[in-house]
N, C-alpha and C positions, 0 to 999 in steps of 0.2 A: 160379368165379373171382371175387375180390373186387375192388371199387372202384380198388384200384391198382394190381392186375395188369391190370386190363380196360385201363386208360387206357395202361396199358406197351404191352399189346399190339398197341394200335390206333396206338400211335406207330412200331412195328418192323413191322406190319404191310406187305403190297403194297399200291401203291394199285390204288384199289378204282373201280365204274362212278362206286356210293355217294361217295366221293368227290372225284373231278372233277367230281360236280353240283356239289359246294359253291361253284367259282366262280359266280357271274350270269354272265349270258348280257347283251351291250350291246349295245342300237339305238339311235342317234346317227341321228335324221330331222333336216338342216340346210338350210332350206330358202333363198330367196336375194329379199334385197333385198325383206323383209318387215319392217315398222314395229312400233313396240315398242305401236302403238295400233289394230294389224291383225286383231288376232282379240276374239271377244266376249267371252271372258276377261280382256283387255286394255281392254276400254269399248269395243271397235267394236260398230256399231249398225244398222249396213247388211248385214253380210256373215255369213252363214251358217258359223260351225265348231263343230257339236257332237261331233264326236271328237276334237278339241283340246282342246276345253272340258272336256271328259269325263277326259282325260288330266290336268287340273289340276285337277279335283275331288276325282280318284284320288291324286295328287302332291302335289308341292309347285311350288306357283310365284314365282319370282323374280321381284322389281319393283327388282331395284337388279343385274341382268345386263350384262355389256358385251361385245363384240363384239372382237377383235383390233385391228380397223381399222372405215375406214368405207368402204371396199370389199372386194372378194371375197377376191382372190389374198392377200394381209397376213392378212387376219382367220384364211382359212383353215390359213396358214401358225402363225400363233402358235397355234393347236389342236393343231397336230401337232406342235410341236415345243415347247409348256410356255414360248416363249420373247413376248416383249412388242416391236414394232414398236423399239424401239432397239438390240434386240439380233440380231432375227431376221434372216434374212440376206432373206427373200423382205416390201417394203416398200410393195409398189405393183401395178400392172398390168401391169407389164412383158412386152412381147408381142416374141414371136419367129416370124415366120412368113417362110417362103420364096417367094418369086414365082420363081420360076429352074425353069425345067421346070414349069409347072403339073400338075396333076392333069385330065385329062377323064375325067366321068361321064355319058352320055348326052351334052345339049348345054349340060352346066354344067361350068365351067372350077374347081380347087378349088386351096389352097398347097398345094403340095409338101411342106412341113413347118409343122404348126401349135401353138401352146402358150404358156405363160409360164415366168417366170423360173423355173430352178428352186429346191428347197430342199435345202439344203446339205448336199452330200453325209460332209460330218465329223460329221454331228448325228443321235442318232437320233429317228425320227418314230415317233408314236403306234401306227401297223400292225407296226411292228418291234417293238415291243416287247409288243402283244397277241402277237403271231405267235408270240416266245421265249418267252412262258409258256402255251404251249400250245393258243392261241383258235384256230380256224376264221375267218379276216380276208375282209373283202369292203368293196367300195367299188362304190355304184349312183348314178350323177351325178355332177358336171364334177368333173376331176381340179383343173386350175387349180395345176399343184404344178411342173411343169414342161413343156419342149417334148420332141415327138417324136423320137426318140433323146439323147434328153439320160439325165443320170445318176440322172434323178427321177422315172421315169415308175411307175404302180403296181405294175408286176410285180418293180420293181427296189429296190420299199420295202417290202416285204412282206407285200402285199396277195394273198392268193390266187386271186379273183374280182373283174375291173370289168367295168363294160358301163356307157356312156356317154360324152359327151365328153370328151376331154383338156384340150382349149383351151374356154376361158371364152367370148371371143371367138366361136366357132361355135356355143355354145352360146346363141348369143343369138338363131338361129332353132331355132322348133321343129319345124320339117321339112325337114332338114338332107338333105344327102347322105350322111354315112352318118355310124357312131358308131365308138367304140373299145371294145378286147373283151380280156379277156386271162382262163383261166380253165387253172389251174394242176390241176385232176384231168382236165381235159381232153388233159393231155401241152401245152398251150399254152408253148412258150418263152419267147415275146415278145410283148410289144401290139400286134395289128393293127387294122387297119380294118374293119368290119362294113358293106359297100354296102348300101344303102335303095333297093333298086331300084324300088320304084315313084313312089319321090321322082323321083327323075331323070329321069323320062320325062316333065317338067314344067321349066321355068323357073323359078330361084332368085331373078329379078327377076320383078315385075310381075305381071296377074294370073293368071297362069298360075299362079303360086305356090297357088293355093288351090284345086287340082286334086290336090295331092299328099297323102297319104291318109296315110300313116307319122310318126303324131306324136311325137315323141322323149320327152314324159315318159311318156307310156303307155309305151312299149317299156320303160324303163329300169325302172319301175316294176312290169311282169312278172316283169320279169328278179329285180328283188329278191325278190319274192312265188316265183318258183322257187326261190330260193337258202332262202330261209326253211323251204321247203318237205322240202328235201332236210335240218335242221337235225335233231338227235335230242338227245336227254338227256344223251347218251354224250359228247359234248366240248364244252366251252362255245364259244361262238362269241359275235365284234364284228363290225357290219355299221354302214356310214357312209352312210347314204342322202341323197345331196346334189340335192337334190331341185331343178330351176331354177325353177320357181313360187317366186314369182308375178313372178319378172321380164320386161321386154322378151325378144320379141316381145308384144302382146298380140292372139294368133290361137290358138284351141283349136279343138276338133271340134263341129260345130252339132250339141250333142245337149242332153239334158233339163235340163242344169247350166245351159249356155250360156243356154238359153232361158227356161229361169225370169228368169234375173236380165235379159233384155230386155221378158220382162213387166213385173218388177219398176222397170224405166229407161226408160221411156216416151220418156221426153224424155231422151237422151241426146247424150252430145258426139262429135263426128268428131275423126277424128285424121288429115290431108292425108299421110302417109307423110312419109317421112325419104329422098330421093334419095341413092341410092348407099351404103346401108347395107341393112338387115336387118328395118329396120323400116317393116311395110308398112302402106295407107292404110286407116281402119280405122271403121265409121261405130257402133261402140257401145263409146266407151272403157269408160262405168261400167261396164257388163254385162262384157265383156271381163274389165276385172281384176277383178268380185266375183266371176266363174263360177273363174277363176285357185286364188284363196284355197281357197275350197269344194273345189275339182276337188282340191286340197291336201288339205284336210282330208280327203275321202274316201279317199286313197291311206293317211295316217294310220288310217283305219278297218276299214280293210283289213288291212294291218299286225297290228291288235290282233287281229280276227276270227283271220286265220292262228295268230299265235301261240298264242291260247287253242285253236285247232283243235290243234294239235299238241300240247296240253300243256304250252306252256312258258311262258304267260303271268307264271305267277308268282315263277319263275328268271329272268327279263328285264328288267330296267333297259329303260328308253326315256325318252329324252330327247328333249324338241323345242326349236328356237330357228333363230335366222337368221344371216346372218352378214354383216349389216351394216343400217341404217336406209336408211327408202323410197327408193324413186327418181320420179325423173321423165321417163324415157325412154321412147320409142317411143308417146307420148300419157297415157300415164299421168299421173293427176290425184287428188298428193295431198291438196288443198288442197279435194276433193269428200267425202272420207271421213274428212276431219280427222286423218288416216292417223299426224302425228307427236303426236296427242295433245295433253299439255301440254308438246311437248319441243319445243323450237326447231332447224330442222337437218333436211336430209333424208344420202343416201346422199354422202360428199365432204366431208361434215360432221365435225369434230372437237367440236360443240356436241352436248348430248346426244341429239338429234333420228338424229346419223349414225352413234353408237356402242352405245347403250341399246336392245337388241334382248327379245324376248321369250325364257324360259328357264323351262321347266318338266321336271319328274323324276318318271318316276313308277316307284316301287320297292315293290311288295307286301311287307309286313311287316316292311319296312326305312324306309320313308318315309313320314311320317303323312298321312293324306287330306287333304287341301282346305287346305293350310298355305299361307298367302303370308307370304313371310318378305323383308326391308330387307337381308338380308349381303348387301353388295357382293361379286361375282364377277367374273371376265372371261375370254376364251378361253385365255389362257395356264395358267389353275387347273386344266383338265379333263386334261392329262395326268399331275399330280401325283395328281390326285383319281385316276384311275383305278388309275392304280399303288397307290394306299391299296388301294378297292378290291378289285382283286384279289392283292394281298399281294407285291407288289414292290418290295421293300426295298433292292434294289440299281440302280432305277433311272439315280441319277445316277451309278454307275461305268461304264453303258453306253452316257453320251453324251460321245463323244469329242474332243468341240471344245475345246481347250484356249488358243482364243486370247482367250476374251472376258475372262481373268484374274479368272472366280468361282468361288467353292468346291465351286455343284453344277453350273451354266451352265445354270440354270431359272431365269427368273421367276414360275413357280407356288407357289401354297398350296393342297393339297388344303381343298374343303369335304364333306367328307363327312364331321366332324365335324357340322354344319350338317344335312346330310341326315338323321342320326341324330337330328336332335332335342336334342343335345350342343352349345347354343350357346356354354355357357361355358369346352368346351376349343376351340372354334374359333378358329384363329391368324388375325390382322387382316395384310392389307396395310399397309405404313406411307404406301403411295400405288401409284396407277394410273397407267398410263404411256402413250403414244401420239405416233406423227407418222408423217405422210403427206404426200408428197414434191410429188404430184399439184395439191393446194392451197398446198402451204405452210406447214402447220400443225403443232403441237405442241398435246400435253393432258397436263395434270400436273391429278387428283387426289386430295387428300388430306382425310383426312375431310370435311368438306361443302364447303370449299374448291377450287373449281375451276380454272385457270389456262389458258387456250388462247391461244398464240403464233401472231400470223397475221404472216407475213412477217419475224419475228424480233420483233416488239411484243406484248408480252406483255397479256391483260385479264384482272381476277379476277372470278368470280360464287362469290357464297354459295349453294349449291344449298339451303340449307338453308330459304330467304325466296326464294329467285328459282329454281326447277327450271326456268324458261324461258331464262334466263341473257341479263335486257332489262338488267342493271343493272351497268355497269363498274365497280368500286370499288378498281380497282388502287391508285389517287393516293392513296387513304385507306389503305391498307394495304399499304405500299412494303418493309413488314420481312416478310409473310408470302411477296410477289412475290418478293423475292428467295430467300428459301429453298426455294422453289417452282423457279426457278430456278437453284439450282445442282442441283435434282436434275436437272433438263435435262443440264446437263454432265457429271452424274458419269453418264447414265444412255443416252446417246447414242453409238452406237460409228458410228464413221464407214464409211460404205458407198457407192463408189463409182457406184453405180446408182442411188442413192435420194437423191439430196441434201434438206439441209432448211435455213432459217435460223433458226442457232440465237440465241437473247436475249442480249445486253448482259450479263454478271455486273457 
């Protein structure tokens, strides 16, 4: 057979095992309220991650990434849905939980219904459309996409496998009363609740709380390492491992992780509890959040081991990043580990401190080794990118929202010209967009030009001389603010749950 019967044939041909390998296989580890100056890759200098480090060495890493938002529910939401905080429908933290009938577990009382706002059920999300081209879909950590029985929850967006929380919210202890479960080879219908029963045989306040033994990232963190487990050559699979390290609570398991970094913190700080929340009194905050990170990394190393176990290291994209800049919550102390870097801004932040998260890619034979690369990114680009990637071409006739009056109703630019190595067919944003209803705030920008409206007053920084963004130069440059400013108004669709104030034109 000659050169162009070969090529005929293999186009008429069935498909073949051969391939459906050709898709990659995606791990998306998204970890939660991690600083874009948190790992040693990033300049941290305290904190142990050589399997992240190791991932960027392998990869490529992003120093000009952005986040959705500068909290969880938004960030998370513009991932899934390709769309930017003015468009997306989900803007904030929006929490929906029911006190009316509690739940009793043992002698701890739980809502009756717990979750956030959800995402829009006219739009399609990221798992639907791995799902319709064929992937094997799973999601391991906090859903955060909607509440329980709502129109959003993952079994109802095309997720095959979760195990972990729904709500963000509960997810802020890590030895919860129980998790959420929904596992579609399983005959699973519907999301239910997973009881933790030896949690409960303990007090969810006080110190009884630190009797209970079932720590939620570990379990959730099995659970992926199973799904991983069960993965074969034979059909590509995405897996979204939302991992809630290194957030509040800060209580892990006193083991050898734990214990290092209290050698390592001799002299460390207490944290008095937070009355009538989740966050308990704590007398080793550093060690706490270093063992966090690491306890992190290690779950990422595991990860890698599995996959090269199975063979699939080299069919597998993995991606790591956060999905939003530090916090301050439950003791946490980022002003000990210099945690925002040279970025001003922690989590709530629209300054880059709150939106500039870490983002590294590691793609064997596809992505060059040890690359740090300046393309600006943000979480709205990863669902174009991936439809690059796996060769879906008709993405945006499959999202059906037709009220936002745009041609494809993305705010994404795949970069996976970028990942190629191909910077000069790489398509530029003509600007980044953001507002968060929570503070107040608005973030327009545009090439090194930065604009963040706080309360409807707009300030400009040149990131270009000021990455710290100390320096207002709005009054000297009143003709870039406004054209800054009218992309606010053309770029803002009004959303009765999320209000913002918008700037003066």
């Amino acid at each position: 057979m000659n050169a162009k019967n070969l090529v005929l044939g293999m186009l008429v041909a069935p498909l073949t095992v051969a391939a459906k390998q050709a898709k990659p296989n995606i791990i998306f580890v998204l970890c939660d309220d991690m600083g874009w100056g948190d790992l040693a890759c990033y300049g941290q200098k305290y904190i142990n991650t050589p399997s992240i480090d190791r991932l960027a060495a392998e990869g490529m890493q992003f120093m000009q990434a952005y986040s959705g938002s500068p909290v969880s529910a938004p960030s998370r939401a513009s991932l899934m849905t390709g769309q930017h905080t003015g468009h997306c429908e989900v803007r904030g933290n929006k929490e929906y939980w029911s006190f009316d009938n509690m739940v009793k577990y043992g002698q701890n009382e739980d809502f009756a219904r717990v979750g956030q706002h959800p995402l829009d059920s006219a739009h399609v999300v990221l798992p639907e459309i791995m799902k319709s081209n064929g992937y094997n879909t799973a999601q391991f950590g906090k859903w955060a996409g909607g509440y329980e029985g709502s129109y959003s929850t993952p079994d109802k967006r095309g997720v095959d496998e979760f195990y972990g929380p729904l709500c963000q919210f509960q997810a802020h202890a890590y030895y919860p009363n129980f998790l959420n479960k929904f596992s579609r080879k399983d005959g699973d219908t519907e999301l239910k609740r997973e009881l933790l029963t030896e949690n409960i045989e303990h007090a969810m306040y006080g110190k009884d709380y630190f009797n209970r033994t079932q720590y939620s990232a570990d379990l959730v963190h099995r659970k992926a390492l199973e799904w991983l487990d069960d993965q074969t050559k034979d059909t590509p699979f995405y897996g979204l491992f939302t991992y809630t390290l290194p957030h509040a609570e800060l209580v892990q398991p006193e083991d050898s992780i734990l214990q290092y970094y209290k050698q390592r913190f001799l002299e460390d700080k207490a944290f008095g509890g937070q009355e009538g929340s989740w966050y308990h009194a704590i007398d080793h905050v550093h060690a706490e959040f270093a063992g966090m990170i690491t306890r992190l990394d290690t779950y990422v190393g595991e990860i890698m081991a599995k996959l090269e176990e199975k063979g699939l290291a080299n069919n597998t994209i993995v991606i790591f990043s956060s999905d939003n800049g530090p916090h301050e919550e439950g003791g946490a102390d980022p002003t000990f580990f210099n945690r925002d870097g040279v970025l001003k801004g922690l989590k709530r932040s629209c300054h880059e401190g709150g939106i500039r998260v870490p983002f590294i890619v590691r793609w064997p034979g596809k992505v060059k080794a040890g690359v740090k690369t300046e393309q600006p990114i943000a979480f709205w680009d990863i669902l174009p990118t991936f439809c690059d990637i796996i060769g879906e071409k008709k993405y945006t006739e499959k999202c059906r929202n037709k009220r936002l009056g745009q041609a494809d109703h993305f705010d994404g630019i795949s970069f996976l010209p970028t990942l190629r190595g191909k910077t000069k067919k790489q398509e530029q944003h003509d600007f980044l967009y953001w507002e968060f209803n929570e503070t107040d705030q608005i973030a327009v920008r545009r090439g090194n030009w930065k604009m963040i409206v706080k309360g409807g007053k707009p300030e400009l920084y040149d990131l270009k001389d000021d990455i710290h963004e100390d320096h207002d130069v709005s009054a000297e440059n009143t003709e870039i603010v406004a054209r800054l400013v009218d992309i606010v108004h053309k770029e803002h669709l009004d959303n009765p749950y999320f209000k913002v104030t918008l700037p003066k034109q």
